[in-house]
CHARMM internal coordinates of N, CA and C (Angstrom, degrees):
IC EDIT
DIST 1 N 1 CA 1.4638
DIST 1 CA 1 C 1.5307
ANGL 1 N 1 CA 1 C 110.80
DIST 1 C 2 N 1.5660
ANGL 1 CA 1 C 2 N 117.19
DIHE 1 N 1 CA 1 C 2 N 147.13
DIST 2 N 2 CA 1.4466
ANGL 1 C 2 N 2 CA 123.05
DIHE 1 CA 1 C 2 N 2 CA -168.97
DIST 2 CA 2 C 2.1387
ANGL 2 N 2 CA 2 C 97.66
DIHE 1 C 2 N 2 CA 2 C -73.13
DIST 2 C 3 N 1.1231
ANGL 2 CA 2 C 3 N 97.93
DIHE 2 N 2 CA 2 C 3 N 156.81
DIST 3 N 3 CA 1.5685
ANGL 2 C 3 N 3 CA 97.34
DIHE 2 CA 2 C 3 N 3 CA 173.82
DIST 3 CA 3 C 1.6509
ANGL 3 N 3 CA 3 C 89.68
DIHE 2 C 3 N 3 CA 3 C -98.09
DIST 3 C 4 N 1.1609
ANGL 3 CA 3 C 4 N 110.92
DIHE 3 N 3 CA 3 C 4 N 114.55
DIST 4 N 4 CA 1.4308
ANGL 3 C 4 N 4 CA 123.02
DIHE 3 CA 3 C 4 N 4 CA 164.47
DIST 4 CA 4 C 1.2095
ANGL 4 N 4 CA 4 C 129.23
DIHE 3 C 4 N 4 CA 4 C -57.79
DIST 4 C 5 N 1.2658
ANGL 4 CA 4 C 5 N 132.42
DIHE 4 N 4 CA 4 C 5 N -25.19
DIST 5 N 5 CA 1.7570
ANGL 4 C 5 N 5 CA 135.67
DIHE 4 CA 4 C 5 N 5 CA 170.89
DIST 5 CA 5 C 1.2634
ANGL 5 N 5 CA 5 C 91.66
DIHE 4 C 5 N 5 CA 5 C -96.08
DIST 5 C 6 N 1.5387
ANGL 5 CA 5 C 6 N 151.63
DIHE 5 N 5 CA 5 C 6 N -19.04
DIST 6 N 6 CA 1.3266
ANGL 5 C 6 N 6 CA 125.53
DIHE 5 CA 5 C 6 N 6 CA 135.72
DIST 6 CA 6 C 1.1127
ANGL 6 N 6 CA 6 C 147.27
DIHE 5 C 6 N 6 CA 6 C -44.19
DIST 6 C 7 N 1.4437
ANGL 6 CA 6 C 7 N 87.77
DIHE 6 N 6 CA 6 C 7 N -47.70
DIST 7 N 7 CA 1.4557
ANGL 6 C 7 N 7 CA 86.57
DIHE 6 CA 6 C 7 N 7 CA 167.43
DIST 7 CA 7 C 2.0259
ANGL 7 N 7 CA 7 C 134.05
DIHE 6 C 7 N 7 CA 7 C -76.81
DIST 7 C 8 N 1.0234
ANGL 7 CA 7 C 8 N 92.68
DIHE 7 N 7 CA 7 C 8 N -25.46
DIST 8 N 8 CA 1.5060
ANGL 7 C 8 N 8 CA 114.88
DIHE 7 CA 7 C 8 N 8 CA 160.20
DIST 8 CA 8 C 1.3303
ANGL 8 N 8 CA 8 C 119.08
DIHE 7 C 8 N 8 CA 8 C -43.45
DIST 8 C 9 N 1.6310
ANGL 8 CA 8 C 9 N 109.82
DIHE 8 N 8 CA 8 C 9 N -47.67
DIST 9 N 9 CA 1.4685
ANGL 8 C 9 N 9 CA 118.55
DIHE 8 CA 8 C 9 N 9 CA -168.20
DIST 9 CA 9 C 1.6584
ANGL 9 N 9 CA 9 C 94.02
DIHE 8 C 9 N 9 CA 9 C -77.35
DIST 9 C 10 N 0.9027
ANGL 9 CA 9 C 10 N 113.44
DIHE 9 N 9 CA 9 C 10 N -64.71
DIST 10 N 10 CA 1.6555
ANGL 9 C 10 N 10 CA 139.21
DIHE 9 CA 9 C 10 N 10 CA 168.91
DIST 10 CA 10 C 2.0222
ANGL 10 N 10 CA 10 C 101.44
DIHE 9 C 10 N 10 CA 10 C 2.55
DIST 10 C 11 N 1.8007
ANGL 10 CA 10 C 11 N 84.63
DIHE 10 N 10 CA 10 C 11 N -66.03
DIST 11 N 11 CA 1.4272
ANGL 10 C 11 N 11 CA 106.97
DIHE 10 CA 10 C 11 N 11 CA -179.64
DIST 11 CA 11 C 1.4868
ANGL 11 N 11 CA 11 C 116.75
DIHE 10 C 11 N 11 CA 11 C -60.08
DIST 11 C 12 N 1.3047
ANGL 11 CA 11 C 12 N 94.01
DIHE 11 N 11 CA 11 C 12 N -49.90
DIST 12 N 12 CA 1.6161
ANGL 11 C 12 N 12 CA 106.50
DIHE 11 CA 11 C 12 N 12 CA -169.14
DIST 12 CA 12 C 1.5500
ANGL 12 N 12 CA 12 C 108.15
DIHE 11 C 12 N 12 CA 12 C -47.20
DIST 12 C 13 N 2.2466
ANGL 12 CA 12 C 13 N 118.20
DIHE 12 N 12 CA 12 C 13 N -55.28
DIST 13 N 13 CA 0.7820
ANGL 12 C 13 N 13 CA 129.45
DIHE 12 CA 12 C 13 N 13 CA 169.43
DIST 13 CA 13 C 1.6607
ANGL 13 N 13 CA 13 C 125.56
DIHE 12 C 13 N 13 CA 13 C -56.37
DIST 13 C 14 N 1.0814
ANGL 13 CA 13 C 14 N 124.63
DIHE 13 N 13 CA 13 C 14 N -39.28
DIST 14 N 14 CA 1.6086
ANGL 13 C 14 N 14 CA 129.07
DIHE 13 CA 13 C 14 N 14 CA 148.48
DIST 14 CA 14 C 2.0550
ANGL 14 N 14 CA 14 C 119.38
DIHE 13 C 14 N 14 CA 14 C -30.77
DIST 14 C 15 N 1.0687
ANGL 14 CA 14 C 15 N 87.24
DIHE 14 N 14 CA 14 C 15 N -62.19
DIST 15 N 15 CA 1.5833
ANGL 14 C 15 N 15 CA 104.78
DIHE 14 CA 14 C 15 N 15 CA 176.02
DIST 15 CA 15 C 1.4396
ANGL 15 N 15 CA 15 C 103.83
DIHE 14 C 15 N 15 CA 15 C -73.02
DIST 15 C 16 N 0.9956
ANGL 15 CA 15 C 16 N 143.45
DIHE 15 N 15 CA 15 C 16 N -27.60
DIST 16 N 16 CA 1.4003
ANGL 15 C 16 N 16 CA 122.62
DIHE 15 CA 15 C 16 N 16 CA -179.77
DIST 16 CA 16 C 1.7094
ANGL 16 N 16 CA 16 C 95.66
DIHE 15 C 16 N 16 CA 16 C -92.15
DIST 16 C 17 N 0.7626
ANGL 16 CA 16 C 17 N 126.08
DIHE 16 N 16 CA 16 C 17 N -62.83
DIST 17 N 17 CA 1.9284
ANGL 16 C 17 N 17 CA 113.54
DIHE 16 CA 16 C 17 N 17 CA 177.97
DIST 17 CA 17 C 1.1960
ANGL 17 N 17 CA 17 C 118.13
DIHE 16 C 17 N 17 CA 17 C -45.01
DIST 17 C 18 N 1.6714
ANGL 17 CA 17 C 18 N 101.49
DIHE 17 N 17 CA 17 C 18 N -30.44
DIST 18 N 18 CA 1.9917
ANGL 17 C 18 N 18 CA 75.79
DIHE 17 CA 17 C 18 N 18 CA 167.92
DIST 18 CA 18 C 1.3493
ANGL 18 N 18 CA 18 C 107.51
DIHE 17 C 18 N 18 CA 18 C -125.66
DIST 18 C 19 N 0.9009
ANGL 18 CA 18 C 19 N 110.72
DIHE 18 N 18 CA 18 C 19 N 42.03
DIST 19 N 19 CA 2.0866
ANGL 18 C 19 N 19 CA 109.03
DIHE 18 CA 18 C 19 N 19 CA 173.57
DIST 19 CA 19 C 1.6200
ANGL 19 N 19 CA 19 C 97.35
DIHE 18 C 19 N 19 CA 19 C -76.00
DIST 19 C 20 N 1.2479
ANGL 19 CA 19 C 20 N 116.08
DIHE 19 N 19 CA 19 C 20 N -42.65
DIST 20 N 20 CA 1.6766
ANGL 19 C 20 N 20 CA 114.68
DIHE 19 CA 19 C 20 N 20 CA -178.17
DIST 20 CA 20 C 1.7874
ANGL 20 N 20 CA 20 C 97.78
DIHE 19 C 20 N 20 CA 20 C -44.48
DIST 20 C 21 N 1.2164
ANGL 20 CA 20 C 21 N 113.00
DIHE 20 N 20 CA 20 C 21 N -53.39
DIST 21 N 21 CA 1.6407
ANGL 20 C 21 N 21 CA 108.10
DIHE 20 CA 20 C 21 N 21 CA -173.20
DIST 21 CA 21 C 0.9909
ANGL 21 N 21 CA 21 C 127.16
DIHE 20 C 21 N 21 CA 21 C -65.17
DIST 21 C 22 N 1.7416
ANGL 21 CA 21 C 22 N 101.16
DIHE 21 N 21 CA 21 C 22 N -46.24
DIST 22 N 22 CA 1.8346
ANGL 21 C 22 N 22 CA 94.15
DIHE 21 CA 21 C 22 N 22 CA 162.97
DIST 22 CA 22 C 1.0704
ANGL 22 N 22 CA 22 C 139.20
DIHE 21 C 22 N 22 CA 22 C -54.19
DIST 22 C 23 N 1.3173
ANGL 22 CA 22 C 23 N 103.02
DIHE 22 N 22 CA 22 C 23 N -25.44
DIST 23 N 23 CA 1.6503
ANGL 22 C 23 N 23 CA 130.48
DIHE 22 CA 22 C 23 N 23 CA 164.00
DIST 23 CA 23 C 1.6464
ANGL 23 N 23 CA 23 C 117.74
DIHE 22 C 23 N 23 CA 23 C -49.70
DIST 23 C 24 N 1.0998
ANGL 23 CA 23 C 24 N 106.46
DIHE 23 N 23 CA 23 C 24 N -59.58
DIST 24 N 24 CA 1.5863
ANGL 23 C 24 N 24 CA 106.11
DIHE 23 CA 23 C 24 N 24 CA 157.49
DIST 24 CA 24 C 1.4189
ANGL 24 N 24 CA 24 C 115.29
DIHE 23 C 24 N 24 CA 24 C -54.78
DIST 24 C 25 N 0.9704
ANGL 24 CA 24 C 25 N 103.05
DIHE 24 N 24 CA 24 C 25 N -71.56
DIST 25 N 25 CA 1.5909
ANGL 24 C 25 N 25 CA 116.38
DIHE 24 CA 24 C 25 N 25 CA -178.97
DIST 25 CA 25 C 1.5916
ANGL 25 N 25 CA 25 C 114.53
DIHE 24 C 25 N 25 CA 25 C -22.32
DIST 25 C 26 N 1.6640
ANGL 25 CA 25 C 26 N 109.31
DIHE 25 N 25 CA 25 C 26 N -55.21
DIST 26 N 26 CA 1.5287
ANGL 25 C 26 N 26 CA 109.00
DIHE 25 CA 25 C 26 N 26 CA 167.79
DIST 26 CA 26 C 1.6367
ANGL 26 N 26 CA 26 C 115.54
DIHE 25 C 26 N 26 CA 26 C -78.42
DIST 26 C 27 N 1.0402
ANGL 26 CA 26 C 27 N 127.45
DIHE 26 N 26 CA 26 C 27 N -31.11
DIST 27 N 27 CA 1.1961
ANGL 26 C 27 N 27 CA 126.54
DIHE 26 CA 26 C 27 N 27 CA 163.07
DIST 27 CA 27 C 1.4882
ANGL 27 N 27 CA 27 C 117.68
DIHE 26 C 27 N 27 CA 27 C -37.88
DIST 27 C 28 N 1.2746
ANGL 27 CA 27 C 28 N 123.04
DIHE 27 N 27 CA 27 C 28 N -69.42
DIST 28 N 28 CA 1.4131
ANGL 27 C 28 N 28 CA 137.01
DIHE 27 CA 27 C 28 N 28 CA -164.65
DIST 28 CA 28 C 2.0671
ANGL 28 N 28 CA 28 C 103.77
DIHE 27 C 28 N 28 CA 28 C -83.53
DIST 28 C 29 N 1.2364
ANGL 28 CA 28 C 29 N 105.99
DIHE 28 N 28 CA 28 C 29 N -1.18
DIST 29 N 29 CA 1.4437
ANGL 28 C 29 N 29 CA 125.61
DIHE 28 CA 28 C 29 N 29 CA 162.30
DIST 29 CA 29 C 1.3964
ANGL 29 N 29 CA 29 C 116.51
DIHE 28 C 29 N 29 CA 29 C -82.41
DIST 29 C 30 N 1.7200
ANGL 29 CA 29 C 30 N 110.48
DIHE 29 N 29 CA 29 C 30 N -30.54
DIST 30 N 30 CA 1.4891
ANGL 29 C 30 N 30 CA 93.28
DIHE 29 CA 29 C 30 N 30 CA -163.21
DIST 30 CA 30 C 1.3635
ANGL 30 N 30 CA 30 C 93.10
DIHE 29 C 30 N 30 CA 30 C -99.97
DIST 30 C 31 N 1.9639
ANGL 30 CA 30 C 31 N 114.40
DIHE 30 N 30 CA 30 C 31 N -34.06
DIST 31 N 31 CA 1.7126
ANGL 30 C 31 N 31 CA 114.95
DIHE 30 CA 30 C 31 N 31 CA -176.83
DIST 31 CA 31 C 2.0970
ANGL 31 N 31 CA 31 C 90.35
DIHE 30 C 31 N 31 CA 31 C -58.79
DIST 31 C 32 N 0.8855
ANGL 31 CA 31 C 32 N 132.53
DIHE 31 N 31 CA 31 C 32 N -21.40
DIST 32 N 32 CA 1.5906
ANGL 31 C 32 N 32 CA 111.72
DIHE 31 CA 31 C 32 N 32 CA 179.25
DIST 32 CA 32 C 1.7601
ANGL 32 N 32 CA 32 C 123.12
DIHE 31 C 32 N 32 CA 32 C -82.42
DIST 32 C 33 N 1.2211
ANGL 32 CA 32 C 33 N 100.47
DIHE 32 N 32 CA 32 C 33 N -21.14
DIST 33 N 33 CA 1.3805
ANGL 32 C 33 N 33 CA 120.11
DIHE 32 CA 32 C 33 N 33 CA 169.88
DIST 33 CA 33 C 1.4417
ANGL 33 N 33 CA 33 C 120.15
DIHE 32 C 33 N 33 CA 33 C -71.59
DIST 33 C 34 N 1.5748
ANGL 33 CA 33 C 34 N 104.97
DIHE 33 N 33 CA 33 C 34 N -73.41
DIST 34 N 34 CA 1.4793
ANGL 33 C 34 N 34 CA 113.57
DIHE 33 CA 33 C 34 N 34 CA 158.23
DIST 34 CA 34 C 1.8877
ANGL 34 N 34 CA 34 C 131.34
DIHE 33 C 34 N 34 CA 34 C -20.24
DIST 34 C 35 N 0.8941
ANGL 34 CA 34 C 35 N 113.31
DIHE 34 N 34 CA 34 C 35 N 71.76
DIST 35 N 35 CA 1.5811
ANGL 34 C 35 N 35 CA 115.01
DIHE 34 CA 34 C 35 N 35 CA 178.89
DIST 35 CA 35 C 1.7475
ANGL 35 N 35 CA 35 C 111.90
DIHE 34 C 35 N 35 CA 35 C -20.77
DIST 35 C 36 N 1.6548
ANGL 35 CA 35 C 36 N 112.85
DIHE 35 N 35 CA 35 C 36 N 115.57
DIST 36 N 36 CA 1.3224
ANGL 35 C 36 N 36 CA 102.97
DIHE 35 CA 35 C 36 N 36 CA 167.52
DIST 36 CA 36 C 1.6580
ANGL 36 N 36 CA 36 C 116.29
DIHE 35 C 36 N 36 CA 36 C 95.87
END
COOR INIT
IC SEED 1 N 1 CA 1 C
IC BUILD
């Protein structure tokens, strides 16, 4: 069985190194959406 607060942390640390990108990522999603 997975250790679950491992794996949690696991995630947590994943998501914080790339939240900056997703961050772009939705950014440059919404200026492409956005008309104009």
């Amino acid at each position: 069985m997975l250790n679950c607060t491992d794996l949690k942390s696991k995630l947590l640390s994943f998501l914080g190194s790339y939240s900056h990108v997703l961050l772009i990522a939705m950014l440059a999603g919404l200026l492409a959406v956005i008309p104009g």
